[in-house]
C-alpha positions in Angstrom: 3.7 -42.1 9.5 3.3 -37.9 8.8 7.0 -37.6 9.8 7.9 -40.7 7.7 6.6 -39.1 5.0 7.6 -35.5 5.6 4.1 -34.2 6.4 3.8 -31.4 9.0 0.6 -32.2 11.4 -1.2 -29.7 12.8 -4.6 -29.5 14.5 -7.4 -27.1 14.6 -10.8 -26.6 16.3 -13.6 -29.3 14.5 -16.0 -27.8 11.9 -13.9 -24.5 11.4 -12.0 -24.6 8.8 -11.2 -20.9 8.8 -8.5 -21.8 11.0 -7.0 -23.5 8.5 -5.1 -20.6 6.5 -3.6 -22.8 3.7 -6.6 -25.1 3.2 -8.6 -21.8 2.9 -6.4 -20.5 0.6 -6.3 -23.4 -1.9 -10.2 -23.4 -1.6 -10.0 -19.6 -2.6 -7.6 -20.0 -5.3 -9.4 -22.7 -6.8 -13.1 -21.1 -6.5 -11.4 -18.2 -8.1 -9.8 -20.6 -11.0 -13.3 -22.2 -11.5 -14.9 -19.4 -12.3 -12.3 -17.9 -14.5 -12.6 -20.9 -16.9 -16.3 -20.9 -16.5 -16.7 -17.0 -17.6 -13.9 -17.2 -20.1 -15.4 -20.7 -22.2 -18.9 -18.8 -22.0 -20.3 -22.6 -20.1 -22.8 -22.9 -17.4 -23.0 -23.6 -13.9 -23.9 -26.7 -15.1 -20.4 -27.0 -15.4 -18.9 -26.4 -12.4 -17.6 -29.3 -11.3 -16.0 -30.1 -14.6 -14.5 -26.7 -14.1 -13.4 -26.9 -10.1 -11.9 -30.6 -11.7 -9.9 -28.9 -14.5 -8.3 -26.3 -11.9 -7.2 -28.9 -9.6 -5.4 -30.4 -12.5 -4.1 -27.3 -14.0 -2.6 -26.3 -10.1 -1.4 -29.7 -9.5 0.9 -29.2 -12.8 2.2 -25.8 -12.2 5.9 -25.8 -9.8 5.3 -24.1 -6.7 6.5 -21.6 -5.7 10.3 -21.7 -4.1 11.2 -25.3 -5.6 11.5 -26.5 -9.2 9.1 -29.1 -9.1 5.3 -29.4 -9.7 3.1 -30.7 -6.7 2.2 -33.6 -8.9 5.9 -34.3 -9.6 6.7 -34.1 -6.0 3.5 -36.3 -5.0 4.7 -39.0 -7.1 8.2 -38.7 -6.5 7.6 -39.7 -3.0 4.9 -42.8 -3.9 7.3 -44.4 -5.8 10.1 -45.1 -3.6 
């Protein structure tokens, strides 16, 4: 089904996730988002999933890097067919 659908897998050790570069780095980039838009608005930490939430959206709408397409666009592009 990965290959199918054009997903590389790839295994790591269980409970450590610091081998897992990307995953890490999209954790990273979005703690880093969330509290940019948390400092900036002047909102507590109430707020911090609201915030983590609003990231997501705001990277999932932004075209990666290398391709012309958003992740979102390419996410639904292949759901549809």
């Amino acid at each position: 089904m990965c290959e199918k659908e054009g997903i590389i897998h790839e295994t790591s050790a269980r409970y450590a996730p610091q081998q897992n570069d990307i995953a890490e780095r999209k954790n990273w980039n979005l703690k880093e988002m969330m509290n940019a838009i948390l400092i900036s608005s002047g909102l507590f930490d109430q707020t911090c999933g609201e915030a983590i939430l609003s990231a997501c959206h705001i990277l999932n709408r932004v075209p990666h890097k290398g391709l012309d397409k958003t992740p979102y666009e390419l996410w639904t592009v292949t759901h549809l067919t």
